[in-house]
Residue frames relative to the residue before (quaternion, step in Angstrom):
aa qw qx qy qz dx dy dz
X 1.0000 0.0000 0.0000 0.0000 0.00 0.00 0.00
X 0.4845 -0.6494 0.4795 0.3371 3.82 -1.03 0.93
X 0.6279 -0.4981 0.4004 0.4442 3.48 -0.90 0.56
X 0.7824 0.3691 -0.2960 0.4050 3.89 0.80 -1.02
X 0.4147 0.5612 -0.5472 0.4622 3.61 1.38 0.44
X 0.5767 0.6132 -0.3715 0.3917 3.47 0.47 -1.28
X 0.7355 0.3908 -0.2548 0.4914 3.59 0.30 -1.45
X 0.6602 0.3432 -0.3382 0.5761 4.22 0.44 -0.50
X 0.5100 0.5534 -0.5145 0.4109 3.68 0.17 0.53
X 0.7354 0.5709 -0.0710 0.3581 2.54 0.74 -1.94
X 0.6775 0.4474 -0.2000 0.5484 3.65 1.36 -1.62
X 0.5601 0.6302 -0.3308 0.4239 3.84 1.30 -1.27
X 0.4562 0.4996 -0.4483 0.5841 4.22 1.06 -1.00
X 0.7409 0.5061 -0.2961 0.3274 3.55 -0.42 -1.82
X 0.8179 0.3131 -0.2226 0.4284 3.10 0.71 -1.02
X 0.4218 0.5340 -0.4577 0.5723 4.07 1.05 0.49
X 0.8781 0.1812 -0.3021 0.3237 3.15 0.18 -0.69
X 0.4619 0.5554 -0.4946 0.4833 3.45 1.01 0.97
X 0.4891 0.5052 -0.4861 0.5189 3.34 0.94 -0.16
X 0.6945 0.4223 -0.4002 0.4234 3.59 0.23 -1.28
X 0.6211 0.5558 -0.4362 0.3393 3.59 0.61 -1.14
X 0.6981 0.5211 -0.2936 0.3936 3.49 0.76 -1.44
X 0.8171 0.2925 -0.3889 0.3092 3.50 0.73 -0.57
X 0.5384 0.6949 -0.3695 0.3010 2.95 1.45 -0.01
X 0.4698 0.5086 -0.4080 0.5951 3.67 1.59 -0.73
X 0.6567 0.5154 -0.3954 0.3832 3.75 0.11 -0.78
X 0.7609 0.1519 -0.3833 0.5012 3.97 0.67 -1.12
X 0.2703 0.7098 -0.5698 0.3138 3.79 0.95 0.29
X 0.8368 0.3100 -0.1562 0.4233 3.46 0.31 -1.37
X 0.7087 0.3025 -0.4167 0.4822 3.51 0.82 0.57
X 0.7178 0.4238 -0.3712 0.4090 2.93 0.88 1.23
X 0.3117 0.7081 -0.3297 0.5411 2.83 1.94 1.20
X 0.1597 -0.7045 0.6387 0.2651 3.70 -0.94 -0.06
X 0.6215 0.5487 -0.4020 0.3887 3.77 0.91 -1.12
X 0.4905 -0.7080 0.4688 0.1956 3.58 -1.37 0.35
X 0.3980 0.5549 -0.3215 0.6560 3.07 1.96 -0.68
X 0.6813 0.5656 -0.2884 0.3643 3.91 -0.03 -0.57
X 0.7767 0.3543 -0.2278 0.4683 3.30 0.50 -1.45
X 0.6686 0.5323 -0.3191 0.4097 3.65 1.36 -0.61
X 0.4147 0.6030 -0.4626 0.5005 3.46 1.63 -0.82
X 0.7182 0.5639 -0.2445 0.3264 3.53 0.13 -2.06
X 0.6813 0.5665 -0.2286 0.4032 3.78 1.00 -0.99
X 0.6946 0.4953 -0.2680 0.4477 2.90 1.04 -1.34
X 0.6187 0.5385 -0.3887 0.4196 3.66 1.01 -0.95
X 0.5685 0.6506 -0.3531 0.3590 3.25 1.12 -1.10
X 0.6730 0.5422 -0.2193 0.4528 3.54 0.68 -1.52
X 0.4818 0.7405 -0.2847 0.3721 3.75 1.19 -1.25
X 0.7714 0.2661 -0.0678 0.5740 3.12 0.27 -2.23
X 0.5106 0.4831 -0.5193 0.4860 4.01 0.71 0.15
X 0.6080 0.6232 -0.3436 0.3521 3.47 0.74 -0.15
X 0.6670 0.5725 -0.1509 0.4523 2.67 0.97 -2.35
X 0.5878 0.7110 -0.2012 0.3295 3.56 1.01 -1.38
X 0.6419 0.4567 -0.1942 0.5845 3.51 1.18 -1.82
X 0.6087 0.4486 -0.4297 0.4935 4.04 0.31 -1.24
X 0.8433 0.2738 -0.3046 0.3479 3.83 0.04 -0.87
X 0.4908 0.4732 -0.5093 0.5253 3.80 0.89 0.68
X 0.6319 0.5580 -0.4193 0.3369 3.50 0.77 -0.31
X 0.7709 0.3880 -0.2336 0.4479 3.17 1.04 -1.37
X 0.5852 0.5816 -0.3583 0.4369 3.62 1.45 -0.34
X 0.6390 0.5414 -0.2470 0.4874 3.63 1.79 -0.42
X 0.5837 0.5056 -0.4065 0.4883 3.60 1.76 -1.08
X 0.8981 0.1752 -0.2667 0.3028 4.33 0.83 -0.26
X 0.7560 -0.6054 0.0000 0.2488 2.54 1.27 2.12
X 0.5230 0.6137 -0.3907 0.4440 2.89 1.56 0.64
X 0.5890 -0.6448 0.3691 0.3180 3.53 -1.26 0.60
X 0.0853 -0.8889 0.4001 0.2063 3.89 -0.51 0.75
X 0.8103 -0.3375 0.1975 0.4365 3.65 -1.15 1.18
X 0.2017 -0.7402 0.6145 0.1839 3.79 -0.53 0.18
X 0.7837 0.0467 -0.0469 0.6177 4.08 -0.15 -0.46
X 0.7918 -0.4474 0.3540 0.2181 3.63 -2.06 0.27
X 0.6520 -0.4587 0.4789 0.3677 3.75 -0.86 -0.62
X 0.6751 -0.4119 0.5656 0.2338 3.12 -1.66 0.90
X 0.7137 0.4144 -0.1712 0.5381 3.72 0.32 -1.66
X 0.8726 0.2171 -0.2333 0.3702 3.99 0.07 -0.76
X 0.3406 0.6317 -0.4952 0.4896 3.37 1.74 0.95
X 0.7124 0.4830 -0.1391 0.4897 3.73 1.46 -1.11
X 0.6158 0.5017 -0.3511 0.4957 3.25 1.38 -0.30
X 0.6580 0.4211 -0.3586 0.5110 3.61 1.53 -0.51
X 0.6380 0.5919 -0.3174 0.3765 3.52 0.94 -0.59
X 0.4777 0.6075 -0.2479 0.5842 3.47 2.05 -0.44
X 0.6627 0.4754 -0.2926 0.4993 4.00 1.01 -0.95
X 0.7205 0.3784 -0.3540 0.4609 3.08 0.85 -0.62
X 0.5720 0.6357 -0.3913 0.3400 3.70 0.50 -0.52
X 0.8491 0.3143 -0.0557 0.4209 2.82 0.95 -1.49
X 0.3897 0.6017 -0.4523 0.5305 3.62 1.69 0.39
X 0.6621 0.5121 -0.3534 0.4176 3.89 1.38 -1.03
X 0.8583 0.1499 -0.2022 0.4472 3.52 0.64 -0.57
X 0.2392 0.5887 -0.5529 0.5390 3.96 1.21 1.00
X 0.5351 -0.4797 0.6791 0.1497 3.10 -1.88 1.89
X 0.8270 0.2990 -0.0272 0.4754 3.47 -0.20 -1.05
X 0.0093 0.8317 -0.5426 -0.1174 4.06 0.60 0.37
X 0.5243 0.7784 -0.1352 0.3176 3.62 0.85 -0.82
X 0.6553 0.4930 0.0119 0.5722 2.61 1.68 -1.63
X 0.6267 0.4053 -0.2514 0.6162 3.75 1.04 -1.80
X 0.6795 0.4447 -0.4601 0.3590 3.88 0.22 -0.63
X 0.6249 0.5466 -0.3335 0.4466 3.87 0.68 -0.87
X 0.5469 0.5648 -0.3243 0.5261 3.42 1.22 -1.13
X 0.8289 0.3386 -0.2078 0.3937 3.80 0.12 -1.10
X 0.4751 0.6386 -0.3074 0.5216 3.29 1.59 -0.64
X 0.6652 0.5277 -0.2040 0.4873 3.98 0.95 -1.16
X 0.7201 0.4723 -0.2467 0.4445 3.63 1.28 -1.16
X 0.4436 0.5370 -0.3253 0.6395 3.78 1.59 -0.66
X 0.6294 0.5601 -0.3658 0.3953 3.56 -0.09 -0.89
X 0.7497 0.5246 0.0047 0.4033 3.40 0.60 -1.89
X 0.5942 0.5725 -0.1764 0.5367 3.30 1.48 -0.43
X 0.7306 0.3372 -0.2301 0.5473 3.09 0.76 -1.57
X 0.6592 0.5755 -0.3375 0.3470 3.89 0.73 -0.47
X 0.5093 0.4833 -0.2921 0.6493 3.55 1.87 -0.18
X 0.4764 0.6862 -0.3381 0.4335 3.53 1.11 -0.43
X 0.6689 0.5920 -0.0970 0.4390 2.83 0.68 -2.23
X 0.8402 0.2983 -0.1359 0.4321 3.52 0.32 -1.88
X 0.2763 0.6150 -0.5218 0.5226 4.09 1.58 0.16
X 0.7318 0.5160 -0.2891 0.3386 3.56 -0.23 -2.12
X 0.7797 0.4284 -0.2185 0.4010 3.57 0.44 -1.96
X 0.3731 0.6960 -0.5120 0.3380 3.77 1.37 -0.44
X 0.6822 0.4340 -0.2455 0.5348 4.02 0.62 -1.47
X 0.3744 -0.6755 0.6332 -0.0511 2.74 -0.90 2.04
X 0.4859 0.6526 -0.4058 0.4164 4.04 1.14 -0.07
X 0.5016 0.6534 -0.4775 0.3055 3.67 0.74 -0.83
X 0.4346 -0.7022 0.4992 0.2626 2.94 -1.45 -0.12
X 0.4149 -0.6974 0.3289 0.4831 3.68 0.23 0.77
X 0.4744 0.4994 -0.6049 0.3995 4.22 0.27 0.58
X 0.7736 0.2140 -0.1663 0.5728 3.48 0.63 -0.68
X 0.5672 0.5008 -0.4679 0.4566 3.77 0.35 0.73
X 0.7338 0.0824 -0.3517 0.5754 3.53 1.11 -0.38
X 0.5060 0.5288 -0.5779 0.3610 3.58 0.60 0.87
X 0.5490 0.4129 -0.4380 0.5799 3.88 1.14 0.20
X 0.5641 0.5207 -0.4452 0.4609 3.59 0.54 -0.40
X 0.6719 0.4705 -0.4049 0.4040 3.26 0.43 -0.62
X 0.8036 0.3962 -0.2629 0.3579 3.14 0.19 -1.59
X 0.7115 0.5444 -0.2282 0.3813 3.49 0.95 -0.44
X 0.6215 0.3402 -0.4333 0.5570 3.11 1.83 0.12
X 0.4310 0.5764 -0.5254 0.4539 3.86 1.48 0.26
X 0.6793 0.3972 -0.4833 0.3837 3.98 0.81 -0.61
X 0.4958 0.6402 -0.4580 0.3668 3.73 1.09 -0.94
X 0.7054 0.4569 -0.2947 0.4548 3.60 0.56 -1.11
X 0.6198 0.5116 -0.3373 0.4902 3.82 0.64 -0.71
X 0.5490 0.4902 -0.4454 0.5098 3.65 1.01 -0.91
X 0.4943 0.7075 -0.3812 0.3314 3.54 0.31 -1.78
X 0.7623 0.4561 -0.1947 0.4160 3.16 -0.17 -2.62
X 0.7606 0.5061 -0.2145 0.3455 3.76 0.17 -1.49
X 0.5707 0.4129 -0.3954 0.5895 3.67 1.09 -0.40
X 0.6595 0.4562 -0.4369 0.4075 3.62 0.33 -0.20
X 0.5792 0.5251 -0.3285 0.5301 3.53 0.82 -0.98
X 0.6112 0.5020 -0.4226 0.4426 3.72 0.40 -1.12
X 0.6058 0.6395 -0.2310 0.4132 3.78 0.89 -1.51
X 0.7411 0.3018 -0.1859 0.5702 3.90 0.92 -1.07
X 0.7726 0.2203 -0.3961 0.4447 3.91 0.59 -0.10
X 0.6718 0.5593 -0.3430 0.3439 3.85 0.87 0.46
């Protein structure tokens, strides 16, 4: 594999699982009632729309082609929030809870990715970032979990 396949593989993962992330903050908030929630849930949403654009760029600046829609697995992980927001006493709560476990994933994701010491430092402190923007979202969401439980 060419060194700049390696590196769009690598950004192309990252960049699935922001899709999933994004729709998941997205079916998060319609399945919320609080207002403080759905805007938390948006904003995260908007975030990983972010995270999403920065990694099509850099998968586009070494001419490779980037991923177009999410995962098989984080289509089931959203289809799982919703199930389980339908039959949770406390939905609010199970959604933050599942909303924290996605999070977690992608942040082992993150620290897998940053592990390759090959990167180039544009896209080493541009995962650094975003991965300390998910650390903080993790952060933010255990607190919320803390005020609706």
């Amino acid at each position: 594999m060419k060194y700049s396949e390696e590196i769009s593989n690598k950004l192309n993962e990252l960049l699935i699982k922001n899709y999933d992330a994004e729709k998941g903050y997205l079916n998060a908030m319609e399945n919320v009632d609080s207002p403080d929630l759905k805007i938390f849930f948006k904003r995260r949403a908007s975030e990983r729309s972010q995270f999403a654009k920065e990694l099509r760029t850099e998968i586009l600046r070494y001419g490779e082609i980037p991923e177009d829609s999410g995962s098989f697995k984080g289509t089931m992980h959203r289809n799982w929030m919703s199930l389980k927001s339908l039959f949770s006493s406390n939905d609010e709560e199970a959604i933050l809870e599942e909303a924290i476990k996605g999070e977690e994933a992608s942040l082992e994701e993150y620290k897998d990715i940053l592990k390759d010491r090959t990167l180039p430092p544009s896209i080493d402190s541009l995962l650094i970032k975003q991965k300390n923007a998910i650390q903080a979202a993790i952060n933010t969401e255990k607190v919320h979990e803390e005020l609706v439980s």
